[in-house]
C-alpha positions in Angstrom: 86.2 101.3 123.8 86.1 104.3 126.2 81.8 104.6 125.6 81.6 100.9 126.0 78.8 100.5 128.8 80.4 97.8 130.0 84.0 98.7 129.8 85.5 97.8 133.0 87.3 100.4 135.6 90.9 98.6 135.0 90.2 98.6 131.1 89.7 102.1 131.5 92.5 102.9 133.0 94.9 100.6 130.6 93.4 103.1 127.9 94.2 106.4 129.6 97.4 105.5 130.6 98.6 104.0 127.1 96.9 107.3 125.7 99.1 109.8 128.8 102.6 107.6 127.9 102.1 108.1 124.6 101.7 111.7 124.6 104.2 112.3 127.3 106.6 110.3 125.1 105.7 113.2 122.1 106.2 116.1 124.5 109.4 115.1 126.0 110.7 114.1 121.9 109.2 117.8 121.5 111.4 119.0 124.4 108.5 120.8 125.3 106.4 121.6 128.2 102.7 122.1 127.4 100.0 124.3 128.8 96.8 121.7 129.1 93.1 122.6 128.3 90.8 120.1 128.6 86.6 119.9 128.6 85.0 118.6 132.0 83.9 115.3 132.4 84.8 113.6 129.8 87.6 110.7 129.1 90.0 114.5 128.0 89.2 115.2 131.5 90.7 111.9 132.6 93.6 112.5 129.8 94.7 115.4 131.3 94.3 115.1 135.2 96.8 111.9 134.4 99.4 113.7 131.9 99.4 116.8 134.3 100.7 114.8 137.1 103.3 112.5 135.1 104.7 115.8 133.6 104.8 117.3 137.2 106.4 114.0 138.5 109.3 114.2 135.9 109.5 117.6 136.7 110.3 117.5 139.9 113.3 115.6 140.1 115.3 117.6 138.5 118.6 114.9 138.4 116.6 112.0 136.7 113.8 114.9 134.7 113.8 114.0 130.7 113.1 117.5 130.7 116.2 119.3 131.5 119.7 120.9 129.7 119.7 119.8 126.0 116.3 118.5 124.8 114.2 121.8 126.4 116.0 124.0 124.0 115.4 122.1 121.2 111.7 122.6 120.9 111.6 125.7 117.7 110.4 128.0 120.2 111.3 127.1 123.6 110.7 130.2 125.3 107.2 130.1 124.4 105.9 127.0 125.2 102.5 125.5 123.1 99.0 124.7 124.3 97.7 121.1 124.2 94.2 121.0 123.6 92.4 118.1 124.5 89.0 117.5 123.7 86.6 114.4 123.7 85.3 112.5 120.0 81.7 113.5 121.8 82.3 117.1 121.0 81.3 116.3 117.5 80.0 113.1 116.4 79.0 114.2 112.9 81.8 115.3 111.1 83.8 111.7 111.0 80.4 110.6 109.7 80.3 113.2 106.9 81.0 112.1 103.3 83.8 114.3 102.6 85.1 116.0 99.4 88.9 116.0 99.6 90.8 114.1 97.8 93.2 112.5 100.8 90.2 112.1 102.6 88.1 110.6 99.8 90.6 108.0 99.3 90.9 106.8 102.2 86.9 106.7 102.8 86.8 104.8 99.8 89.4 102.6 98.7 91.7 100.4 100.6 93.7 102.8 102.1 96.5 101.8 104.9 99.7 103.4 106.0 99.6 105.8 103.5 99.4 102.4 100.6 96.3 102.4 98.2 95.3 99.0 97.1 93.3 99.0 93.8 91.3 96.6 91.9 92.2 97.6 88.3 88.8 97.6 86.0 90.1 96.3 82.3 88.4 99.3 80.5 85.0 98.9 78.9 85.9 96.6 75.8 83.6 94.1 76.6 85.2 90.5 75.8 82.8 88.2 73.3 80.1 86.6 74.1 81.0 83.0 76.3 84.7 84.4 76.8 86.0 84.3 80.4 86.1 87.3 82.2 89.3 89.3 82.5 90.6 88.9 85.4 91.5 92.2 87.2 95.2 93.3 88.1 95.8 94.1 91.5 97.7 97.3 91.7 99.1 99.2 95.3 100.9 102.5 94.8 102.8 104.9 97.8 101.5 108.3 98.4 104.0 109.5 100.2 105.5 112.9 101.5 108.0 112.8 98.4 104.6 112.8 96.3 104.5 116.1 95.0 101.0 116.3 93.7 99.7 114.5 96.7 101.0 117.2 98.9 99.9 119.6 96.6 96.4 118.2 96.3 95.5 115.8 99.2 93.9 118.5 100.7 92.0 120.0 98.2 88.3 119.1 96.7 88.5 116.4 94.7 88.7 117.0 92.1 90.8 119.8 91.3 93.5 118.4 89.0 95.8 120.0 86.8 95.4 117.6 83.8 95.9 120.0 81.3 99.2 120.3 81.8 100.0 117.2 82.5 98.9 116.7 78.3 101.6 119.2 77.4 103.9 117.1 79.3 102.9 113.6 77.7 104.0 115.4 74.2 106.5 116.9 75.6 108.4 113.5 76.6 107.2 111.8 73.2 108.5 115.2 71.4 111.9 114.4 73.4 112.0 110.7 72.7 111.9 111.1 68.6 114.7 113.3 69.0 116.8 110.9 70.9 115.6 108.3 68.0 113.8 106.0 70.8 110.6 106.0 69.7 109.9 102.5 70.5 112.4 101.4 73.1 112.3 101.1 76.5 113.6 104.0 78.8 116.9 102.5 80.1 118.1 103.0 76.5 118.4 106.6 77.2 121.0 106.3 79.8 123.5 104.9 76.7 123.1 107.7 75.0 126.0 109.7 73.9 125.5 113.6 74.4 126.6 114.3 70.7 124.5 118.2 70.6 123.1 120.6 73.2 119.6 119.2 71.9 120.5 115.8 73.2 121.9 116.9 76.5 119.0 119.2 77.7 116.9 116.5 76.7 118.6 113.4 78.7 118.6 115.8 82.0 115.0 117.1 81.2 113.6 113.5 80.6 113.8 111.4 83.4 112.8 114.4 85.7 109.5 114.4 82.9 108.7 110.4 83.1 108.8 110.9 87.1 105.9 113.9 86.5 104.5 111.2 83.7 104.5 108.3 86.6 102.6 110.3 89.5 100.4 111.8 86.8 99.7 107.9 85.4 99.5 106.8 89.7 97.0 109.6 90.0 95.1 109.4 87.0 94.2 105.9 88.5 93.8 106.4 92.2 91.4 110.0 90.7 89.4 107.5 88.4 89.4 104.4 91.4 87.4 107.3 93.2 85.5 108.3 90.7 83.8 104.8 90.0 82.7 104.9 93.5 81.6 108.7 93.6 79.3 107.6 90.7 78.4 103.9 91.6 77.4 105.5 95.3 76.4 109.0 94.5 78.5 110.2 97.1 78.5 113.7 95.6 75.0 113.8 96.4 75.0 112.2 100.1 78.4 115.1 100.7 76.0 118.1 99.5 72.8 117.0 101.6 75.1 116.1 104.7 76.5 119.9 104.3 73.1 121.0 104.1 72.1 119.4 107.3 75.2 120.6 109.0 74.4 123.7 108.1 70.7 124.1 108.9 69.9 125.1 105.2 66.8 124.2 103.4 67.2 120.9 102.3 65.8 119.9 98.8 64.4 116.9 98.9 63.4 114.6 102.1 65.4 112.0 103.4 63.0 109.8 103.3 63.5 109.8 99.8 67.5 109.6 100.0 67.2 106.5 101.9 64.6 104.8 100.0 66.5 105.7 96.7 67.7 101.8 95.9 70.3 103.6 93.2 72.2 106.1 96.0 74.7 104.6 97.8 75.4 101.4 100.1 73.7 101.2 103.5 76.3 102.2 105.4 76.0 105.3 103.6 72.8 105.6 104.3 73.4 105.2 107.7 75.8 107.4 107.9 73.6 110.2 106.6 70.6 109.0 109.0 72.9 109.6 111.6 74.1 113.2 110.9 70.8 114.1 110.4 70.1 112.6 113.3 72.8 114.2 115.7 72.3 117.3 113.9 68.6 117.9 114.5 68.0 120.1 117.3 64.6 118.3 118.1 64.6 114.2 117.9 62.6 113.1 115.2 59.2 111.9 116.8 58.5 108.1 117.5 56.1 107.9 114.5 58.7 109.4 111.9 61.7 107.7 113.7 59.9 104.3 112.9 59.2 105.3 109.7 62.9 105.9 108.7 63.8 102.5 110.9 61.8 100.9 108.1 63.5 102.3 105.3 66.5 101.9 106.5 65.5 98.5 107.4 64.4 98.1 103.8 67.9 99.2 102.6 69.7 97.0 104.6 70.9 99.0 107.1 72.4 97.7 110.6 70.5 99.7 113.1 73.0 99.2 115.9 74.4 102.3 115.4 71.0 104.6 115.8 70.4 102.9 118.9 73.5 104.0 120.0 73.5 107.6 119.2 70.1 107.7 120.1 71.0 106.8 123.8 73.6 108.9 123.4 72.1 111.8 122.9 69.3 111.3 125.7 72.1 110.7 128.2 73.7 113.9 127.1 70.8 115.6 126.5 73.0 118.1 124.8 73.7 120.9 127.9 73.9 123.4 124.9 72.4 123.5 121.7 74.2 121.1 119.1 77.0 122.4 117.5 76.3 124.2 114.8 79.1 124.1 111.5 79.0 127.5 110.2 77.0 127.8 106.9 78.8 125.5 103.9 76.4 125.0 101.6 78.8 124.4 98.9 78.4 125.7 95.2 78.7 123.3 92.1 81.3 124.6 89.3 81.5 124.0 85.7 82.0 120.5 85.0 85.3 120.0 86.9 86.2 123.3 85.7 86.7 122.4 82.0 90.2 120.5 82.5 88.6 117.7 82.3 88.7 117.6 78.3 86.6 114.8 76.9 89.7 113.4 75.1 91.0 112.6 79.0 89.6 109.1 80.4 88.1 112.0 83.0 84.2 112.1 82.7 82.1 113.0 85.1 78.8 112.9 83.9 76.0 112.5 86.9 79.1 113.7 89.7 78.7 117.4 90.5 82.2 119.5 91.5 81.8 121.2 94.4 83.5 123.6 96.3 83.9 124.1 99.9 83.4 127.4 101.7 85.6 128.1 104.4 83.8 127.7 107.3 85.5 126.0 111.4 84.6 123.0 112.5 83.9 122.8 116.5 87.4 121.4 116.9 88.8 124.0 115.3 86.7 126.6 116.8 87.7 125.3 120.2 91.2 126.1 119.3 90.8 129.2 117.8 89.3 130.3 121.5 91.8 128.7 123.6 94.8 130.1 121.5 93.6 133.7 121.7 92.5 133.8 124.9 88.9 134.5 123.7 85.8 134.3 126.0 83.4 132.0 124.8 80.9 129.7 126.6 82.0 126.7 124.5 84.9 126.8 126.2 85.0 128.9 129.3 84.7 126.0 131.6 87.5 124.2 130.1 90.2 123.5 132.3 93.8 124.9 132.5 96.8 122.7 133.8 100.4 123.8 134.2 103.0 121.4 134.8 105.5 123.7 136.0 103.1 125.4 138.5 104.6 124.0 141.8 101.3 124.4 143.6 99.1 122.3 141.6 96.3 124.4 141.9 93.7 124.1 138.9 91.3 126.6 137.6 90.3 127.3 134.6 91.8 130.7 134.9 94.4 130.6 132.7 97.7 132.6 134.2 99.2 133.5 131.1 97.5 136.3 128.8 99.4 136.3 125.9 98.2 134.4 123.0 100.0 130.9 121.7 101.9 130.3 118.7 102.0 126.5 118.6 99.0 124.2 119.3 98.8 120.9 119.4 95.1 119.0 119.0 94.4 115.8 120.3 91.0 114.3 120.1 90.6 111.4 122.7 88.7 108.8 120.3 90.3 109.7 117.1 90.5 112.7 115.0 90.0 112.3 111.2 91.0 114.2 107.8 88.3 116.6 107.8 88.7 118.0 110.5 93.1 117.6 110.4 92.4 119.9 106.9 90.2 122.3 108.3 92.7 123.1 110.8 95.3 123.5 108.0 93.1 125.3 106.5 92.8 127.6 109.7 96.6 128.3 110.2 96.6 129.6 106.6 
């Protein structure tokens, strides 16, 4: 909405000032007081010339200030106060773009993820029915990942995938193993519960078990969700399109032309072909020339791609005109392991034949390398012009000469046009 050509000046400011309440609301929940940082001329700018003075504003009256006697204490470190970084979606158009290789991420790229609910389409398993049968129909199945999810806390944020499925066999025996001995082989689990604790055996088992079927249920829950993905990381090739993306992030030597990628009728859907086009695209330090720009419009053309979006970036980019060079990512070209490590043992309903497992280097992403510089002080042109904002300066005089040397503990990032999972995980992966 905010890049809409069109997008009128009250529109505009509707936008900004739903974005400024809401973050005003978080900061005064936070009991907090942040220092602002913000890149010029962009809709951050706007973000933060607006927040500044509503901050200010509640400030100054001290009687009627949301700000004063019990909530200011309550923020964890209240004599230190945090920065608030805000920067523009501009900054970096590629990585929401990127195919991305961790789990959280992956499922929500690819399945019907919604307030943290996965909706999946249940395949029947390969037994094909006879000949003139009707099809099975597929079961509909949603399941919670939720913060009380162990092994989606553990995992969301790792490359998919990872798993520890190994384990999770010993376990399956290990619940069978405890069944026989209560003598309820067949039955169904509430019969446990009736159970009289005649011997020790008995009574380690009935406290052991219903901790064991909870493992057994998220294990079942993520076997499906892992397998959900899988089917599209095959049907789409999406291992491929994440490991040529990383390549052209990183300005490595790419191994076969895109041309060819895009052509390839078996690799992916056309947006995902777009999506590639267009990191390749925002990537590339020179624009392709007319003649080969035309040449991939065909192709994508021919795949069935809606060329809206080029046009877009393509104006984009000439009304930018990049003042710097493009971001560059770090270098990520990622390694491919063993066939998901081993764990995946033949006898699991795991097989990844055709899907490489990759692993991700560390490397920042230009959020997070924005961050890094504002929170410890550190010269850099990226973000030297960025401006500084204190709310509890009287004087609002702005430079962006910040008057406080010390480093910050706490940070908060907000990304005016929406941040994704990528990038949320690669700050994670930066505080660690």
């Amino acid at each position: 909405a905010i890049n809409r050509p069109d997008i009128m000046d009250t529109e505009m400011e509707t936008i900004m000032d739903t974005i400024v309440d809401s973050l005003f609301c978080f900061f005064v929940t936070l009991g907090a007081i942040p220092i602002i940082r913000c890149s010029r001329g962009t809709a951050a700018e706007m973000v933060a010339v607006k927040l500044d003075k509503k901050l200010r504003e509640n400030l100054r009256d001290a009687r009627n200030s949301l700000f004063t006697g019990d909530t200011l204490g309550a923020g964890q470190f209240s004599f230190q106060r945090p920065l608030l970084v805000l920067v523009d979606r501009n900054i970096d158009l590629a990585t929401p773009l990127h195919h991305t290789w961790t789990y959280q991420a992956l499922v929500h790229d690819v399945l019907d993820f919604h307030l943290n609910r996965v909706n999946l389409e249940e395949s029947t398993g390969m037994e094909s029915s006879p000949a003139g049968a009707r099809p099975k129909k597929k079961n509909k199945k949603s399941y919670d990942l939720t913060a009380s999810d162990k092994f989606w806390q553990k995992h969301k944020g790792s490359p998919f995938p990872e798993q520890e499925l190994e384990s999770y066999r010993a376990q399956e025996d290990e619940v069978k193993r405890l069944k026989s001995i209560m003598g309820i082989e067949g039955e169904d689990e509430g019969a446990i519960s009736m159970l009289s604790d005649n011997t020790a055996k008995l009574t380690s088992a009935v406290s052991s078990l219903p901790e064991l079927l909870e493992k057994k249920r998220l294990i079942d829950l993520h076997t499906n969700v892992a397998t959900a993905v899988l089917e599209h990381i095959k049907s789409r090739k999406l291992d491929v399109y994440f490991e040529y993306e990383e390549k052209i992030m990183s300005k490595s030597t790419l191994d076969k032309s895109l041309l060819d990628m895009i052509s390839d009728p078996d690799a992916g859907t056309p947006e995902d072909k777009m999506r590639l086009f267009l990191i390749y695209y925002i990537s590339s330090a020179q624009a392709p020339s007319e003649i080969d720009l035309e040449q991939y419009k065909k192709a994508l053309m021919d795949a069935g791609c809606n060329l809206a979006p080029l046009s877009y970036i393509k104006q984009w980019k000439a009304f930018t005109k990049m003042a710097s060079a493009p971001t560059s990512y770090g270098n990520t070209t990622p390694k491919p392991l063993g066939l998901f490590s081993r764990v995946m043992n033949t006898g699991s309903q795991f097989v990844m034949e055709g899907v490489k497992n990759l692993v991700l280097k560390q490397q920042n992403l230009p959020v997070t390398r924005i961050l890094d510089n504002l929170m410890e002080m550190k010269s850099n042109p990226e973000t030297d012009d960025y401006r500084y904002f204190d709310p509890k300066m009287l004087r609002g005089s702005d430079s962006s000469v910040p008057r406080n040397k010390n480093p910050f503990q706490e940070a908060i990032v907000f990304v005016v046009g929406g941040g994704n999972y990528i990038e949320y995980q690669n700050l994670i992966d930066y505080i660690k």
